[in-house]
C-alpha positions as CSV (number, residue, x, y, z in Angstrom):
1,X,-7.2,-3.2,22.9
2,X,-7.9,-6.9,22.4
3,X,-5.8,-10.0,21.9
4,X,-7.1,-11.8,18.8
5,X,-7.5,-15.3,18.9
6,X,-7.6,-16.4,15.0
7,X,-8.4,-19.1,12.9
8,X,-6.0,-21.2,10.1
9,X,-8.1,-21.8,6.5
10,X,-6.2,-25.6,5.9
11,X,-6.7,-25.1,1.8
12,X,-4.8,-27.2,-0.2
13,X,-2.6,-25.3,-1.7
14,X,-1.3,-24.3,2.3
15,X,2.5,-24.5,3.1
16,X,2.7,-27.4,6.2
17,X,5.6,-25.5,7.4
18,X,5.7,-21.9,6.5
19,X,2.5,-20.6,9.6
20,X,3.6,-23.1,12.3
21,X,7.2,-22.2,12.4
22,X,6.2,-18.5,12.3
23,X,3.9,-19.0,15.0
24,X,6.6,-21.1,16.7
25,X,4.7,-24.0,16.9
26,X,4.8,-27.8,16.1
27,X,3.5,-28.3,12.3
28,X,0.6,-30.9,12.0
29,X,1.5,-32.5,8.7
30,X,-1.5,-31.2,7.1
31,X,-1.6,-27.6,5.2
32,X,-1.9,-24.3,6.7
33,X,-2.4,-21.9,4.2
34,X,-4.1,-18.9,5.5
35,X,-4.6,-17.3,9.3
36,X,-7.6,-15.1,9.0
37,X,-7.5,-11.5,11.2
38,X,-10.5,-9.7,11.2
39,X,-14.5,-9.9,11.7
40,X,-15.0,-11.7,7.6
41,X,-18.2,-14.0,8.8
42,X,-16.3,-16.9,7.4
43,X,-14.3,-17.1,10.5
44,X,-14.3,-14.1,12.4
45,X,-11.6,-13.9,15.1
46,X,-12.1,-13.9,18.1
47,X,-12.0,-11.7,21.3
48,X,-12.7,-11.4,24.9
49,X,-14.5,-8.9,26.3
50,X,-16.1,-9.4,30.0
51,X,-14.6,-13.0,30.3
52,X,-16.6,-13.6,27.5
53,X,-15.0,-14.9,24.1
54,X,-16.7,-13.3,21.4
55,X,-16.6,-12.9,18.0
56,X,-15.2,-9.7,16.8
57,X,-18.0,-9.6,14.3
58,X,-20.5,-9.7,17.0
59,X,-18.7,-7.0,19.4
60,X,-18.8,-4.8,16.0
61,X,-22.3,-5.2,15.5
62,X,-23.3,-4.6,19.1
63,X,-21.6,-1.2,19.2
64,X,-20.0,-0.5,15.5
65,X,-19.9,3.3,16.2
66,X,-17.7,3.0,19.2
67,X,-15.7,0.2,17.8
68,X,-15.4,1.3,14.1
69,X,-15.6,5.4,15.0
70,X,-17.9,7.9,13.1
71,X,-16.1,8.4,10.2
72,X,-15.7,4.6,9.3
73,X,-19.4,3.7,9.7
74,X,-20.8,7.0,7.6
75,X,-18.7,5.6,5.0
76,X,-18.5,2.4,5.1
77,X,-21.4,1.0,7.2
78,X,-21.5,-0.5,10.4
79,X,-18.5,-3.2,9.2
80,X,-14.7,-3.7,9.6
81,X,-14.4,-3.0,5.9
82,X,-11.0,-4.9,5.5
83,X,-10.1,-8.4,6.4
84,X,-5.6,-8.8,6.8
85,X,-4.5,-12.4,6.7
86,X,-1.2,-14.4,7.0
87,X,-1.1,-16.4,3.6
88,X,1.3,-19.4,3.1
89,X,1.5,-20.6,-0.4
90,X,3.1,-24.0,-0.8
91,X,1.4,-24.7,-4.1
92,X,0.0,-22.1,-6.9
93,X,-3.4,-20.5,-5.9
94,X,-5.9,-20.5,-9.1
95,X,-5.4,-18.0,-11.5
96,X,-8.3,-15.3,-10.7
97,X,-9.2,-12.0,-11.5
98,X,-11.7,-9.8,-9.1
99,X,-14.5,-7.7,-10.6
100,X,-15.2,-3.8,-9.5
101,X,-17.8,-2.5,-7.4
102,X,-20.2,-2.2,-9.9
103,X,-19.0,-5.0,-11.7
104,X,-20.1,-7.0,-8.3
105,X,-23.1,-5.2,-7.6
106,X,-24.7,-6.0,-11.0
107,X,-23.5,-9.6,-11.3
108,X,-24.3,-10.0,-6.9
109,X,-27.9,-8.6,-8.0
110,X,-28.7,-11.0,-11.7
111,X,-27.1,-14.2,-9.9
112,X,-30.0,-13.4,-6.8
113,X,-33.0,-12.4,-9.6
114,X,-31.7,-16.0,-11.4
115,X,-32.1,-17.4,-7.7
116,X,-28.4,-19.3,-8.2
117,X,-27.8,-20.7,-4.4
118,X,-25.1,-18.6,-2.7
119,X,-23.1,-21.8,-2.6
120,X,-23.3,-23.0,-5.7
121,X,-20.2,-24.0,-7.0
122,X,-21.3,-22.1,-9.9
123,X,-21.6,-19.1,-8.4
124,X,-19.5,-16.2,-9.3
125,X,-20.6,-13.5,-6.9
126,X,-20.8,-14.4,-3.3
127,X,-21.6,-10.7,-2.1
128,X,-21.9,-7.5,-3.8
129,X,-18.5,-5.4,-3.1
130,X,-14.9,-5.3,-5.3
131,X,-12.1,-7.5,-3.2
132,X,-8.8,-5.2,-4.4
133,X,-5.9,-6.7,-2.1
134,X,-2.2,-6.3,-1.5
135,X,0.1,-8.8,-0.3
136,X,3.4,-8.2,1.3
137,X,6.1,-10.6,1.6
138,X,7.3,-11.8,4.8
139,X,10.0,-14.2,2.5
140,X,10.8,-14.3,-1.0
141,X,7.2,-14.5,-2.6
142,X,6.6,-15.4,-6.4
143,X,3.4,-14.7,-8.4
144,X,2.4,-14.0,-11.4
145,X,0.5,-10.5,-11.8
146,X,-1.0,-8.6,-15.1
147,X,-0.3,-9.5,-18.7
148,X,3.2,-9.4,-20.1
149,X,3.6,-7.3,-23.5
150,X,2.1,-9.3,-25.8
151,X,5.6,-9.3,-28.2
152,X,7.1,-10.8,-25.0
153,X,4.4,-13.0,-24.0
154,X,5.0,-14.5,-28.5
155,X,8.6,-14.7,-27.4
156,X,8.1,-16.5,-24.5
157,X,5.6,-19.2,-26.4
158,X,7.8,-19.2,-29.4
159,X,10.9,-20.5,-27.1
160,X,9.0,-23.5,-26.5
161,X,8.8,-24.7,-30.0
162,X,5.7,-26.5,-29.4
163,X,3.6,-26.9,-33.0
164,X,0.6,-26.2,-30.9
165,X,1.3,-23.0,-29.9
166,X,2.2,-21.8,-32.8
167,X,-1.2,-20.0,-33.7
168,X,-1.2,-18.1,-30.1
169,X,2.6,-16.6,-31.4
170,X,0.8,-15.5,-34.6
171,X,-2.2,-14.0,-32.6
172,X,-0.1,-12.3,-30.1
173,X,2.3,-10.9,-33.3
174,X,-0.9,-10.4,-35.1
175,X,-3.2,-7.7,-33.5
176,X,-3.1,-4.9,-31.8
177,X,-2.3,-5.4,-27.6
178,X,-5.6,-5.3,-26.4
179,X,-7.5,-7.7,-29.2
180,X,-4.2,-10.0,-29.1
181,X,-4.3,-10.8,-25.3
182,X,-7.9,-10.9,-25.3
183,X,-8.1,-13.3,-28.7
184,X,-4.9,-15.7,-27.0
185,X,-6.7,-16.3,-24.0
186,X,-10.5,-16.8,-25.0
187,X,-8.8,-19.6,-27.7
188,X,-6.7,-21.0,-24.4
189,X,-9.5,-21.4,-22.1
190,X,-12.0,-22.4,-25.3
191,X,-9.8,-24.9,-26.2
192,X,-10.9,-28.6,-27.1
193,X,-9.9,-29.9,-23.4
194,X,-8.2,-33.2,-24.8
195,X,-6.5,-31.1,-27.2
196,X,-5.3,-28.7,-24.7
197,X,-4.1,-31.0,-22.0
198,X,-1.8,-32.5,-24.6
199,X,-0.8,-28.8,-25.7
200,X,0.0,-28.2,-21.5
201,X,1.5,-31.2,-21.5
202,X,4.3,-31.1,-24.2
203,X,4.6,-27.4,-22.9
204,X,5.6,-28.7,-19.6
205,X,7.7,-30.5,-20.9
206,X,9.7,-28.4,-22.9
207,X,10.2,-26.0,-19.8
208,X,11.1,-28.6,-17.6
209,X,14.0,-28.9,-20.5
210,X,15.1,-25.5,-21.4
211,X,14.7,-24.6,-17.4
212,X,15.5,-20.7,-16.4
213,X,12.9,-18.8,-17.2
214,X,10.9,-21.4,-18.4
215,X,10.9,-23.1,-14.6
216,X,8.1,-21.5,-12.7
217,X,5.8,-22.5,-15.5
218,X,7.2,-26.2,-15.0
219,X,6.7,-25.9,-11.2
220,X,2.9,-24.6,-12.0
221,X,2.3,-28.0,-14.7
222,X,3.4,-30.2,-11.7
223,X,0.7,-29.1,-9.9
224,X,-1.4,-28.8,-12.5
225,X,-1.1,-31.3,-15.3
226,X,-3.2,-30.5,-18.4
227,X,-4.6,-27.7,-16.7
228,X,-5.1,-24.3,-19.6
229,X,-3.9,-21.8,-17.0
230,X,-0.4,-23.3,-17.3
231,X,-0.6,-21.5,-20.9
232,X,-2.6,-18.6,-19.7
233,X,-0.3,-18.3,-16.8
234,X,2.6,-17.4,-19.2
235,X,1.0,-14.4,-20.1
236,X,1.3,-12.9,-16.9
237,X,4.0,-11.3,-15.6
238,X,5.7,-13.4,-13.0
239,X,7.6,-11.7,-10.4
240,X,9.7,-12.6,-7.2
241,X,9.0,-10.2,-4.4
242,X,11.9,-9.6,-1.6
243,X,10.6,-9.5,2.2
244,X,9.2,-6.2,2.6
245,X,8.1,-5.3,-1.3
246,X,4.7,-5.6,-2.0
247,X,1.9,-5.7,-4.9
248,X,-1.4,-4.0,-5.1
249,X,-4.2,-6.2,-7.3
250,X,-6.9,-3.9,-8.2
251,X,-9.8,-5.0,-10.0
252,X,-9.7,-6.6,-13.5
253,X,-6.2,-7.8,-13.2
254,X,-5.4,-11.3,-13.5
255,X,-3.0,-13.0,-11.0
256,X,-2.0,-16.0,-8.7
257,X,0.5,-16.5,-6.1
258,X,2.9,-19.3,-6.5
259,X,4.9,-19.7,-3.4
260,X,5.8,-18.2,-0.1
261,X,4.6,-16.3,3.0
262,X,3.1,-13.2,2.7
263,X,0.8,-10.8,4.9
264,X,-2.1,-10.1,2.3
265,X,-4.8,-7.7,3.2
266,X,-8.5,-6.8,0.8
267,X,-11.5,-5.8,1.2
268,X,-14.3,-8.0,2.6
269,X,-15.4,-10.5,-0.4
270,X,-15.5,-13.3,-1.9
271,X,-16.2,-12.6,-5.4
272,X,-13.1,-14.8,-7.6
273,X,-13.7,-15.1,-11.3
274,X,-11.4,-18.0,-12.2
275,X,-9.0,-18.7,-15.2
276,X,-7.7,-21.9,-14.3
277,X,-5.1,-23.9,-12.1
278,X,-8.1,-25.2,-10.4
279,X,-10.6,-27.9,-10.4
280,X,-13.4,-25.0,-9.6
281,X,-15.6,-23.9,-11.9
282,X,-14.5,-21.4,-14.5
283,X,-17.0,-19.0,-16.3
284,X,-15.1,-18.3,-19.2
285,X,-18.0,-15.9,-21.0
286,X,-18.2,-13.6,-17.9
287,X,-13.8,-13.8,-17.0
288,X,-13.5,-12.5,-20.2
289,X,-16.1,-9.5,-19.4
290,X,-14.3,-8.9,-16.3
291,X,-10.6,-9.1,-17.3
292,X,-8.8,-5.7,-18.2
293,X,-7.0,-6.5,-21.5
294,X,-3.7,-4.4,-21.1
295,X,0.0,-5.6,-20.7
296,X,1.4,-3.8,-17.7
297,X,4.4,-3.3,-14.9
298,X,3.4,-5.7,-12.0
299,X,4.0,-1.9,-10.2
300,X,6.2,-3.5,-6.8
301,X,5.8,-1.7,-3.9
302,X,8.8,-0.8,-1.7
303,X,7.8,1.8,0.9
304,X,10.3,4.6,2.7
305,X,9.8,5.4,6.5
306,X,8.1,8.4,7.0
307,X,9.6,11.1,10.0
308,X,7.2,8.7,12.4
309,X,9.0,5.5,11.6
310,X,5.6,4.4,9.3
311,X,6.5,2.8,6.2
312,X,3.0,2.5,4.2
313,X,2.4,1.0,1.5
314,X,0.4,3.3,-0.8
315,X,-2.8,2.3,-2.7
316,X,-6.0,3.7,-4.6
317,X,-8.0,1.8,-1.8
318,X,-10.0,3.5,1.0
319,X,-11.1,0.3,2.5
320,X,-7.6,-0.5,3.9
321,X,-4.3,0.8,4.4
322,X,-1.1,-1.2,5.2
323,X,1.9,-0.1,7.1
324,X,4.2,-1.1,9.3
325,X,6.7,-0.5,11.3
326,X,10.4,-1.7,12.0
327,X,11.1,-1.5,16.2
328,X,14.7,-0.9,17.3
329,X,16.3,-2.0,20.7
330,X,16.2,1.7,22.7
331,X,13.7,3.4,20.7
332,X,10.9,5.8,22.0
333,X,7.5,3.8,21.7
334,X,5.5,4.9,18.8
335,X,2.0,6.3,19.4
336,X,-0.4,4.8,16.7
337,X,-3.6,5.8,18.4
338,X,-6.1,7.3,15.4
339,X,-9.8,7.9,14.8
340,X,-10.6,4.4,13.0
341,X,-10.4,0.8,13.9
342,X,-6.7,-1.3,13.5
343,X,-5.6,-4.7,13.6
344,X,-1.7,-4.6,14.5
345,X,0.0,-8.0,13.6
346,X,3.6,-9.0,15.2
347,X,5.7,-10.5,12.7
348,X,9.1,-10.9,14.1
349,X,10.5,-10.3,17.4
350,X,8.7,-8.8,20.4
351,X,6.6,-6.3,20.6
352,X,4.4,-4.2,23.1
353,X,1.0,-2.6,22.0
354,X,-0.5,-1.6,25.4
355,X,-0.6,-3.7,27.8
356,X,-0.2,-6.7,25.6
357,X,3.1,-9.0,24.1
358,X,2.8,-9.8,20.7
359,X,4.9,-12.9,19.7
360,X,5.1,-13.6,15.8
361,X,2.0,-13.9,14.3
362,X,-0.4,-12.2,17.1
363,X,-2.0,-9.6,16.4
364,X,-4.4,-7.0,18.2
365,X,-7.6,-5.2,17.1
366,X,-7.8,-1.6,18.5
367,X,-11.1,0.2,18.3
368,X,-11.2,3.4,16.9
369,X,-9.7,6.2,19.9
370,X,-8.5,3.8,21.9
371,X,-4.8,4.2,23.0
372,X,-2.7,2.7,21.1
373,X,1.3,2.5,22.0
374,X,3.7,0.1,20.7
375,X,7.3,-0.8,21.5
376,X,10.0,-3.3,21.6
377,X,12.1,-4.9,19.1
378,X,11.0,-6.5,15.8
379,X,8.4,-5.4,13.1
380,X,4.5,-4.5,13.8
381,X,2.2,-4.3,10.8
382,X,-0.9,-1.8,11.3
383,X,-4.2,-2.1,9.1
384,X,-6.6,0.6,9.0
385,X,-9.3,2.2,6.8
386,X,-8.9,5.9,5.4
387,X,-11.6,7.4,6.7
């Protein structure tokens, strides 16, 4: 078992506050918005093996059979196929959707026959796998996640009584659900620019006015003014997760966290189609081919304790698996040793895995057979592979 030493992403969008006072720790004034756990080559964490600090990317590659086990590398190659994070979300994150596997695959291969640069800032497809995620809330967390009914999504647009929305009401009253989301947002994101800031603009204003419901989508215009997805934000469902409820984002679903401080885990990409509340580039014609056009429950996950004391949090996704445990003063340790790799992250209290103490945010990659014991008091989240 090996203490991870990881790295902070400082995006803009990062909470100053929210990762330093988990880690217990003097905030720098500048954001911190993610802490990356995992071997992603963007910034691998890191390890020591030997007296030698290594990236856990490299000690996979040297030996991914015994670090990964059998069954993980047969079907998933010789890779940690899952990257788990600590996200803090000050600001709104862009409103993105994530294509499938063979949605990636095909649009990974045409950008490489094209010859786009991998980092173009045009680029859509970084890599050539889907990146489905969940994130679980450490606080209250709000997001936005799938598209409302489009009845309610009229309603919503209607209560703003802005002249310039007007045509989107009729088109979301108009057409059957799948043509009337789709219709609503190729005309927001086609939109004259000018024409829509000033739209977004007397929008903003309105829900700064009539407040309630109408105040998320007055936080999101602060942050970005003029910006379409402030409009195509409010066909989303938004939805305040309690500490402890999750969501699952599978491919084709369009989404964006607003605020709080979550632990998110996904498969290993980088492949982001965006619609907007961002100053990156947006690709209308091929969001529109990616996005799945259906209204739909934002599907919260709250998970039960199993006999072991697991509480998982159950998705479609073989490429990861979420759980975690709740540690009470007294209480046999639990035996977590399995067949494929983990990363177990401390989030409150203390707790023992082996030989190690895990303050809040430290975490612990275990390769597959090892040993794996934990105890104390507080709460352990375990990521895995099903394998």
């Amino acid at each position: 078992m090996d203490r991870l030493s990881n790295t902070v992403r400082p995006y803009a969008w990062g909470s100053t506050t929210a990762i330093p006072e988990l880690l217990g720790i003097a905030p720098t004034g500048e954001p911190q918005a993610e802490m990356w756990m995992g071997a992603h080559p963007g910034a691998p964490s890191r390890v020591t093996r030997d007296h030698d600090e290594r990236p856990l990317s490299d000690v996979i590659a040297a030996d991914p059979v015994r670090e990964l086990g059998p069954a993980a590398v047969e079907k998933f190659g010789p890779r940690l196929p899952f990257l788990l994070k600590i996200l803090a979300a000050g600001a709104p994150l862009s409103l993105q959707v994530h294509p499938n596997l063979a949605q990636a695959k095909e649009g990974y291969e045409a950008e490489e026959r094209a010859g786009v640069p991998i980092d173009a800032p045009h680029r859509n497809y970084k890599d050539a796998n889907h990146k489905p995620e969940l994130i679980c809330a450490l606080t209250p967390f709000d997001g936005l996640c799938g598209f409302r009914a489009p009845l309610e999504a009229a309603d919503l647009l209607a209560g703003l009584d802005v002249d310039s929305l007007k045509p989107y009401v009729d088109l979301l009253h108009a057409h059957p659900e799948e043509a009337a989301l789709r219709e609503v947002l190729t005309a927001v994101l086609s939109a004259d620019p000018d024409e829509m800031a000033a739209t977004v603009t007397d929008a903003a204003a309105a829900c700064e006015r009539l407040g309630g419901g109408y105040a998320p989508y007055a936080s999101i215009a602060h942050h970005f003014p003029g910006d379409p997805g402030v409009i195509a934000a409010m066909l989303l469902n938004y939805v305040q997760l309690q500490t402890g409820e999750a969501l699952f984002l599978g491919a084709g679903v369009p989404h964006a966290y607003l605020n709080g401080l979550g632990v998110e885990i996904m498969a290993n990409s980088d492949n982001v189609l965006r619609c907007g509340l961002t100053p990156k580039h947006v690709d209308v014609p091929e969001l529109l081919r990616i996005v799945r056009f259906e209204a739909s429950d934002p599907g919260v996950l709250r998970p039960e304790a199993s006999p072991s004391g697991e509480e998982v949090y159950e998705t479609p996704i073989d490429e990861f698996r979420l759980s975690r445990f709740v540690l009470a003063a007294g209480a046999e340790p639990r035996d977590l040793t399995a067949r494929t790799p983990q990363i177990l992250l401390c989030t409150s209290g203390t707790v023992r895995a082996g030989e190690l103490a895990l303050a809040p945010g430290q975490s612990a990659f275990v390769p597959a057979g090892e040993k794996a014991e934990v105890s104390g008091v507080g709460t352990v989240f375990r990521a895995t592979v099903v394998a």
